[in-house]
Residue, then its C-alpha position, 0 to 999 in steps of 0.5 A: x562646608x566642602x565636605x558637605x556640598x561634596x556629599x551633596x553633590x555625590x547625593x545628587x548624582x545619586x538622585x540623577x542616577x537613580x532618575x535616570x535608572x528610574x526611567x529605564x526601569x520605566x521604560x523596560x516596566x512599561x514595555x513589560x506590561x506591554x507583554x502578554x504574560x502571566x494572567x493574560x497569556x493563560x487566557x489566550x491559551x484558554x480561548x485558542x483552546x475553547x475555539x480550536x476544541x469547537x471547531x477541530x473536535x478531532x483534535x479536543x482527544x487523545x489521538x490514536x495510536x493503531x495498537x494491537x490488542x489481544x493479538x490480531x485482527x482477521x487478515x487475509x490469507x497470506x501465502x508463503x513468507x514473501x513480503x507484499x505491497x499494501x495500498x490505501x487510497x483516500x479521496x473523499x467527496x465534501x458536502x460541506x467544504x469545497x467541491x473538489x472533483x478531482x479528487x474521485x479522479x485521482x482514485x480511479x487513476x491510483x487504483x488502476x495504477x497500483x492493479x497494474x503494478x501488482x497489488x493484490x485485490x484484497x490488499x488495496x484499500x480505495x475509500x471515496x466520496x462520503x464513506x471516507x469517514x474520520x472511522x472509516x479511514x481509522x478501521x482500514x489504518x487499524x487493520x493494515x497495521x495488524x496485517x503488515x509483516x516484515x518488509x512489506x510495503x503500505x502506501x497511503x495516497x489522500x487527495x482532498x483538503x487539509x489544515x490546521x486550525x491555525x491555517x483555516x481556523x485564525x488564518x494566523x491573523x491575531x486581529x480578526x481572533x481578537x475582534x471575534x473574542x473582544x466583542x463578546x459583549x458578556x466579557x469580564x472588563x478586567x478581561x477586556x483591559x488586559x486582552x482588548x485594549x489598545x494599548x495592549x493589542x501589539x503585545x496580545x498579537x505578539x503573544x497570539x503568534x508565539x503560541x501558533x506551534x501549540x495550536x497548528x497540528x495538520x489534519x486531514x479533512x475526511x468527508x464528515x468535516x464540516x467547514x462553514x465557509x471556504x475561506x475562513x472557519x465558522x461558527x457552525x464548522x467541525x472538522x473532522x480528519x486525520x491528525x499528523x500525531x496520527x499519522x505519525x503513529x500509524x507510520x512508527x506502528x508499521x516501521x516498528x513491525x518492519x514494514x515501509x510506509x510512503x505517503x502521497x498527500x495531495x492537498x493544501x499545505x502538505x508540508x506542514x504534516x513533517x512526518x519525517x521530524x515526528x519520525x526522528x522525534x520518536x527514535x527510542x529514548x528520543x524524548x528522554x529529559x533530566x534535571x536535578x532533582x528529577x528521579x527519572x523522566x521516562x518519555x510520556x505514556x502516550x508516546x510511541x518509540x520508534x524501534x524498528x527496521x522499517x523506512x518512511x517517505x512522504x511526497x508533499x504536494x505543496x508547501x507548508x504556506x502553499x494551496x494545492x491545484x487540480x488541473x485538466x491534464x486530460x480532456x475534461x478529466x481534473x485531477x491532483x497536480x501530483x497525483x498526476x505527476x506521480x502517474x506520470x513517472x511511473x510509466x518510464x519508471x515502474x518501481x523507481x526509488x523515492x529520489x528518482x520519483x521526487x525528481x521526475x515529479x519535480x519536473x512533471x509539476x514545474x511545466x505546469x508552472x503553478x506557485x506549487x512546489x512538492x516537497x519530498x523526505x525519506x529515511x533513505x532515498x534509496x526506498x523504491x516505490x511499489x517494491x518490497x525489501x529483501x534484507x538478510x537476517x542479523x545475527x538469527x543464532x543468538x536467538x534460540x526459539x523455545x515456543x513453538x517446536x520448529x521443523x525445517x521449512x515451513x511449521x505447520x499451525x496446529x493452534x492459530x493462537x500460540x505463545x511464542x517463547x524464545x531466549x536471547x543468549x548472544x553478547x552484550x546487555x540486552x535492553x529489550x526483545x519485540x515479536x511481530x514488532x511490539x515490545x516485550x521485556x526479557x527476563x533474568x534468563x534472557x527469556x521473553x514472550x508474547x501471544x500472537x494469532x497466526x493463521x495469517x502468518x507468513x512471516x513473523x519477525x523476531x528482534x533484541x535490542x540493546x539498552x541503547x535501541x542497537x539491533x543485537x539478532x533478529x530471526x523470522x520465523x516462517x509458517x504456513x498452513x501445510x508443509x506442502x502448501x509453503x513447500x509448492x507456492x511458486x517462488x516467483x511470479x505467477x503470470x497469466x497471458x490472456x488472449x481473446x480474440x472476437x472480431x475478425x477483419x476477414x468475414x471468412x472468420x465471423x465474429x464471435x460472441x464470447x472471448x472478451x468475456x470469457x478471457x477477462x473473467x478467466x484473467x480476474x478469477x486467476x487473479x482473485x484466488x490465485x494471484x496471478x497478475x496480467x502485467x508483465x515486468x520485464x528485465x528492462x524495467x518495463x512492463x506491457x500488459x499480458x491481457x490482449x484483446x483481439x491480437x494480431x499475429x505479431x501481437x501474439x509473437x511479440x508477447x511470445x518474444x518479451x515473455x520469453x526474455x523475462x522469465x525465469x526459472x522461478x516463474x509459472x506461466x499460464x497461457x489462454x487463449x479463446x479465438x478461432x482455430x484452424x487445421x490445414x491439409x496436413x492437420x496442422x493445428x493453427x491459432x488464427x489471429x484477429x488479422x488472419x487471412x482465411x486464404x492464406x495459412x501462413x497469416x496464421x499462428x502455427x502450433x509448432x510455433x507455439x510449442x517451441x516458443x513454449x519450450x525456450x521459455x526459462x519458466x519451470x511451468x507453463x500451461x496451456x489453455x485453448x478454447x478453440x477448434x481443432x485446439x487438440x491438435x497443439x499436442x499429441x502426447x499421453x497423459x500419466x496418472x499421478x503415482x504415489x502418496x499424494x503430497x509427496x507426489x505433488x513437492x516432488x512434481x513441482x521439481x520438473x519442467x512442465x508443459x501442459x494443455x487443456x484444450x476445449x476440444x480434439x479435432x473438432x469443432x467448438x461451441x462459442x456459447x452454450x455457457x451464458x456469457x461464456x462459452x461452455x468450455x470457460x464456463x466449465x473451466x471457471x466453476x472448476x476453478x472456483x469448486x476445487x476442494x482442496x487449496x493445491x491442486x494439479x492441472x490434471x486433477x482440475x481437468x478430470x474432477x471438473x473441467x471435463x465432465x462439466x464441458x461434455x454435460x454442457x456440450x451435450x445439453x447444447x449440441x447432438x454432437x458433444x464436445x470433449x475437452x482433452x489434456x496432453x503433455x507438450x512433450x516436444x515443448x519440453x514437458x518432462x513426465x514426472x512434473x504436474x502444473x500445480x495451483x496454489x489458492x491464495 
């Protein structure tokens, strides 16, 4: 009997454990059916899925991956092999988003400030207003990527909207998507009960939140996005933009080639783009994953392995959960927060480094105090802004160049479209070759390949890798169109002062009609087909503008005075001046200021003084360009004709000091006009510029072939009397005889 009640009562503890496991198991069983698995969160998925496609179409596809098929693009002529800075401004205008006018303002702003830091005209890209089209912006990414070389340098501004469909299609609130699916009243009942219900709503939300990072890849809005309203999506909206996977890509295709990337994003939500995570997230074999029973797992065919040499940085305007503001900064003129703050650096700062630049902009927004914070990241800090690297070459001898035949200095091209073939024979395992930054495989000899156009070349990189992505040797391989061309392009910079004088405060100098004219389109021709600049980057850092309009005498000395301190050896000067002339008594030839007194000479600039500040310039080459009267007069020295086979002449010139002039007249009077809006001799000066046959060519040859018989044509359709330029050498500004002036044509 005691036995008996003993196993009873063991049973009934069993019983009561077993309830009691019963109601846990019921309690953990009702709160898994709380949860949004199985069926339920595969139908989720599909409808996050249906209304992201519907409403971020740009999304629904593969994003692009800005490869290079079949070798290069058109690109414009570059000369010589020194890296450059490329720059792509986005502002688009929406017709149906919100209107944000300042948008335009910050292309306008960033374009001057990116002219006046160097930026050549044919690589600065400004898209504005409706032609900032999702296509539009593809082609321009596209073709940057085909054009940009080793160390370059390609900053890409956007101010305008931006979001995910997480952001601006849910607003991430689980309660107003399920109201909109919910009340679809076609929607299955079972469907209903296990998404819709009540009971389930908690767990449905749960679920909603977790899938957020599925569905919440940032996109910039282009002008062809359309957004229904302005607070929320729907129906009817479609954006279309750029995708951060996109922008991701384009930034590792640029790196990969050996170029940096920087990226200005004034717009909501910036940092949420997180290029630097997609950035590290792509370091080769990254992605690589194994489990057992898995044979390999190579990284998806659509990824994009980060190999190269190249940094990024990107400046975020705001926060991940932050909006973006436009703020009346001047007068009534609205711009970007950051936009602003950027400009703002860079006028004590003009080539600052990322960290400098993410400083200064901090402190230029934190006055403004907006609920906005910039955000900054960079490979390396240290990246400066608007300048290009210059790196050494790791390891060039392990890599031996079979294709093509290399001379010493410049190859000149003979066939644009050229297999190059080179072989690897340094030590170590050798992974993987690229050339010009796309991957090529290296066969059993250590040998590999790739067709590559090179017209546009100036320098084309060549790299081997590691089977662990190491850099092993690296070589650059240089090209120019002629030896003489690579052997004559100027070193360092090519610089153009401007001076037009036109309004004169003493009325014993009447005003002229022509200089403004005629010096800004002489500074816009120079720069456009020769790369001449009109900003001066001086030691400290500094830069002042080289185009003076109507300049006093100490303008024009001080310009004198900085030049003088900046240059270097490497440097060519070209000088212009249009304005009145003078000679005294003694024949001594004058510049007259705009603030020169008609009664007293010494108000005037002397030419001794120009010819000894000419002569303490460091620069190798300096010519002078007087459209004056009596301009003649700045020079008494012969001119001697070239002497020997021409392009040996001219690399052997270019060794010397040269102090030139061409002046619009001797001692005579000079004609303002004859030449529309030009006077005749600038007019004559412009079109023999633009119709010089050949790419190099001298100051000589420009005066004799052009310059000169175009201005006495001109003169005497004008005027009974004529006007004969002439071309001395400044032998006492420290000419030396064997040296020419040379233009090199971009």
């Amino acid at each position: 009997m005691g036995a008996s009640l003993s196993r009873v009562s063991a049973l009934l503890l069993v019983v009561f454990v077993a309830l009691l496991a019963g109601t846990s198991a019921g309690r953990a069983g009702l709160a898994m059916s709380q949860r949004c698995d199985g069926s339920c969160a595969d139908t989720l998925k599909a409808w996050l899925a249906a209304e992201q496609s519907a409403w971020f179409p740009v999304l629904a596809g593969p994003a692009e991956r800005f490869e290079v098929a079949g070798g290069q693009t058109a690109c414009p002529a570059r000369q010589g092999a020194q890296p450059i800075v490329h720059a792509i401004v986005l502002a688009p205008y929406y017709r149906h988003f919100i209107e944000l006018p300042g948008t335009q303002n910050d292309a306008v702003l960033l374009k001057a400030l990116f002219e006046k830091r160097g930026v050549a005209p044919e690589n600065l890209h400004v898209m504005n207003g409706d032609a900032v089209t999702r296509k539009a912006v593809l082609d321009v990414m596209r073709s940057t990527v085909a054009c940009a070389r080793e160390r370059d340098q390609v900053v890409v501004s956007f101010s305008g909207g931006a979001g995910s469909y997480m952001k601006w299609g849910t607003h991430a609130n689980a309660a107003a998507f399920l109201e909109r699916r919910c009340s679809n009243p076609s929607l299955a009942a079972e469907t209903r009960a296990e998404l819709c219900a009540d009971t389930v709503r908690d767990a449905v939300s749960e679920r909603f939140l977790e899938l957020e990072k599925d569905f919440n890849e940032h996109v910039l809005f282009t002008s062809d996005a359309v957004i229904v309203s302005h607070e929320y999506m729907a129906e009817g909206s479609a954006v279309s933009g750029i995708r951060t996977s996109e922008l991701s890509n384009f930034a590792i295709q640029l790196q990969n080639r050996g170029a940096d990337v920087i990226f200005i994003f004034d717009t909501n939500y910036a940092e949420d783009f997180k290029l630097l995570e997609q950035n590290e997230a792509a370091r080769y074999k990254a992605r690589w994953h194994w489990q057992r029973g898995d044979a390999t797992a190579p990284p998806p065919a659509d990824a994009i392995e980060l190999f190269g040499a190249g940094e990024m940085a990107a400046l975020y305007a705001t926060r991940a959960n932050e909006l973006g503001y436009e703020t009346s900064h001047t007068g009534d003129v609205v711009l970007g927060e950051l936009t602003f703050a950027v400009s703002q650096a860079l006028r004590s700062n003009p080539s600052p480094t990322i960290e400098q630049l993410a400083r200064e902009v901090d402190r230029t927004m934190a006055e403004q105090k907006r609920d906005q914070m910039p955000v900054f990241e960079a490979t390396n800090p240290n990246l400066r802004f608007l300048a290009t690297r210059d790196e050494p070459q790791s390891n060039p001898d392990r890599i031996e160049v079979i294709n093509p035949k290399l001379s010493r200095g410049a190859t000149p091209i003979h066939d644009p479209q050229m297999d190059i073939v080179a072989r690897y024979s340094g030590p170590g395992p050798a992974g993987f070759a690229s050339i010009d930054g796309v991957n090529v495989e290296i066969d059993a000899n250590g040998q590999f390949r790739r067709p590559v156009k090179l017209e546009t070349r100036g320098e084309l990189p060549i790299r081997v890798y590691g089977r662990d992505a190491s850099l092993l040797a690296e070589r650059r391989l240089l090209f120019g169109e002629s030896e003489t061309v690579a052997s004559l392009a100027p070193v360092g910079r090519r610089l153009a002062l401007v001076i037009a004088n036109q309004h004169y405060l003493d009325p014993a100098f009447p005003t002229l009609r022509t200089p403004i004219d005629d010096g800004k389109a002489v500074a816009r021709l120079l720069a456009q087909r020769f790369g001449y600049t009109t900003t001066l980057t001086m030691a400290s850092g500094t830069q002042r503008s080289l185009l003076l309009v109507d300049a006093t005498k100490a303008d024009i000395q001080k310009v004198l005075f900085d030049l003088r301190k900046s240059l270097t050896a490497e440097d060519q000067l070209l000088i212009y001046y249009a304005g009145h002339g003078q000679t005294d008594q003694e024949n001594t030839a004058y510049w007259v200021p705009v603030d020169g007194d008609a009664s007293e000479d010494f108000t005037w600039v002397r030419a001794f003084e120009i010819t000894e500040d000419l002569r303490k310039l460091a620069s190798g080459s300096v010519l002078l360009i007087s459209d004056s009267c009596y301009a003649g007069g700045l020079s008494r020295d012969a001119v001697k004709a070239p002497v020997g086979p021409r392009e040996r002449y001219l690399a052997k010139s270019t060794r010397f000091k040269a102090r030139q002039l061409i002046a619009s007249g001797g001692d005579e009077p000079v004609q303002d006009g004859g030449g529309g809006n030009h006077s005749l001799f600038t007019r004559a000066l412009l079109e023999g510029l633009a119709e010089m046959p050949d790419k190099v060519f001298t100051a000589n040859e420009l005066f004799a072939g052009k310059l000169k018989p175009k201005a006495i044509e001109y003169a005497f359709a004008t005027s009974a009397n004529g006007q004969t330029p002439v071309f001395y050498r400044m032998i006492q500004a420290g000419d030396e005889p064997e040296s020419e002036f040379v233009f090199v044509g971009k």
